[in-house]
C-alpha positions as CSV (number, residue, x, y, z in Angstrom):
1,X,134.9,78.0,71.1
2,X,138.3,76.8,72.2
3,X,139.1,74.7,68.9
4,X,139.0,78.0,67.5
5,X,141.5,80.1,70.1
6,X,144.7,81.5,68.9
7,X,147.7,82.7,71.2
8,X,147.1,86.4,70.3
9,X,150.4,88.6,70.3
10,X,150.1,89.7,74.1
11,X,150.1,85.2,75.2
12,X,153.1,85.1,73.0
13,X,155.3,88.4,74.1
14,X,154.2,86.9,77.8
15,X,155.7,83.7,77.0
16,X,158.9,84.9,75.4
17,X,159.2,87.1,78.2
18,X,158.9,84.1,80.7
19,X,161.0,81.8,78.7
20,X,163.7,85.1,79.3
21,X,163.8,84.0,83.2
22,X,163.2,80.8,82.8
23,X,159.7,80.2,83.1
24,X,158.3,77.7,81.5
25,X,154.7,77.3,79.3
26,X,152.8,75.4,82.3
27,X,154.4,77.6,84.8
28,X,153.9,81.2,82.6
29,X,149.9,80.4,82.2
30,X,149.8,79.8,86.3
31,X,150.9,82.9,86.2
32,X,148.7,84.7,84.0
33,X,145.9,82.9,85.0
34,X,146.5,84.9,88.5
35,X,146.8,88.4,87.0
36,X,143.5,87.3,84.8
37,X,141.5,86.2,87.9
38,X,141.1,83.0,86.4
39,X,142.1,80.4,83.6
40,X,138.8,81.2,81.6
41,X,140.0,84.9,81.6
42,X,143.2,83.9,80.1
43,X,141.7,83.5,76.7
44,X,143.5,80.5,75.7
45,X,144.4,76.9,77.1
46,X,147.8,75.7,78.9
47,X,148.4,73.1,76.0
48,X,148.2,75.9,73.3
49,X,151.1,78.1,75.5
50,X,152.8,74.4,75.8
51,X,152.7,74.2,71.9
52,X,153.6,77.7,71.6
53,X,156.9,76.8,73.6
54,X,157.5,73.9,71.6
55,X,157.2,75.6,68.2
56,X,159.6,78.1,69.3
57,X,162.1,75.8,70.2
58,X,161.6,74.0,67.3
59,X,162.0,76.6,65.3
60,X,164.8,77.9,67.1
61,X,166.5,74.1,66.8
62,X,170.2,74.1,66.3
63,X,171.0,77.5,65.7
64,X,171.1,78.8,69.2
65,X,174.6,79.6,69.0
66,X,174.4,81.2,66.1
67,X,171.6,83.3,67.5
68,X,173.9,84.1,70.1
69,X,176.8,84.9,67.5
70,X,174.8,87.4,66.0
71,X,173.2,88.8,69.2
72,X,177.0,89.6,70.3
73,X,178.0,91.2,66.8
74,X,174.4,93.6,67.1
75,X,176.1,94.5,70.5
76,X,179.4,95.1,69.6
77,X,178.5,97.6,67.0
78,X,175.9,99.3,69.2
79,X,178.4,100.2,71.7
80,X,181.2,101.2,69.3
81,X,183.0,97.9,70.1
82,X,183.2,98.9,74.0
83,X,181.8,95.2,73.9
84,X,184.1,92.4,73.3
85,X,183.9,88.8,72.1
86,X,185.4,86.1,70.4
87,X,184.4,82.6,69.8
88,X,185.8,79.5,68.2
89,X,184.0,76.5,66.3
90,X,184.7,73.1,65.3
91,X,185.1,71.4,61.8
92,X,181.9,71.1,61.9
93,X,181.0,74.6,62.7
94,X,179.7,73.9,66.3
95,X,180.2,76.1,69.0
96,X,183.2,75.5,71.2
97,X,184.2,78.1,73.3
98,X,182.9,81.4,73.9
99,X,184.3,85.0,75.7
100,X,182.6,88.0,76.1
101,X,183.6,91.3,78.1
102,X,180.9,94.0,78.5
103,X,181.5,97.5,79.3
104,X,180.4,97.0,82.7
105,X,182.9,93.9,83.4
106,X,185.9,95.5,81.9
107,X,185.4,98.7,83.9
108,X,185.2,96.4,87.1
109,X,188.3,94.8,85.9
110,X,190.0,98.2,85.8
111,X,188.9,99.0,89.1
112,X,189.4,95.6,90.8
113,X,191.6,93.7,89.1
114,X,190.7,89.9,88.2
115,X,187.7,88.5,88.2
116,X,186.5,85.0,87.7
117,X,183.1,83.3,88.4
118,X,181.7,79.7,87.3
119,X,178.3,78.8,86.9
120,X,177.4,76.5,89.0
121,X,174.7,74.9,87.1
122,X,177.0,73.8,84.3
123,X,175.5,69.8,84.7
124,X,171.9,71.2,83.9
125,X,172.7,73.2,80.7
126,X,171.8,71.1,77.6
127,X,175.2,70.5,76.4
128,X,177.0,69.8,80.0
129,X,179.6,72.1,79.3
130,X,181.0,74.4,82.2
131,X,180.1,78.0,82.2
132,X,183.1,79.9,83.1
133,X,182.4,83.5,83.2
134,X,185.5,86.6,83.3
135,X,186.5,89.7,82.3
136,X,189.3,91.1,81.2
137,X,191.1,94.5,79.4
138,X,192.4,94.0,76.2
């Protein structure tokens, strides 16, 4: 009965994976529906993965950054601080600026010298602030 379906674990590790690469709800159950065969196979409805996506980003609400804060520190001890960052916050305690250096981009800086890239898609982020991505060795 469909009042009575559930996202089961697999829907929802599907969906974060899809939200990873940035597929969205609507777009993730197209896709499963096509490894499925068909949209009754997928064993629940496009507006439950569409409320699953909202819940998580309600949920998620305005500490992204600090998700990301602590996502950086997890790394930064795994790799025996080989992994760099630092970030500054308003009065407030919003996010304001933002460096990292993996392992991977300072050994490229040693071997290359300077590197500096900018994200392009800076005007569709959510808080139209530019993305400006380097590395460097401390």
């Amino acid at each position: 009965m469909k009042c009575n379906r559930k996202l089961s674990f697999a829907h929802k590790s599907f969906l974060f994976d899809a939200g990873k690469v940035n597929i969205g709800p609507t777009r993730a159950y197209s896709v499963l529906k096509e490894f499925c065969g068909s949209f009754e196979n997928v064993g629940a409805s496009a507006t439950e993965f569409k409320n699953f996506g909202r819940d998580v980003k309600a949920r998620i609400g305005e500490h992204d950054a600090d998700i990301v804060i602590d996502k950086f520190k997890m790394k930064q001890g795994i790799t025996k601080n080989s992994f760099y960052f630092e970030y500054k916050q308003d009065v407030e305690g919003h996010l304001t600026g933002l460096f990292w250096a993996d392992p991977i981009g300072r050994k490229n800086y040693s071997i290359f010298g300077d590197v500096l890239a900018f994200d392009a898609t800076y005007r569709t982020n959510r808080y139209c602030h530019k993305f400006i991505f380097f590395s460097i060795i401390l």
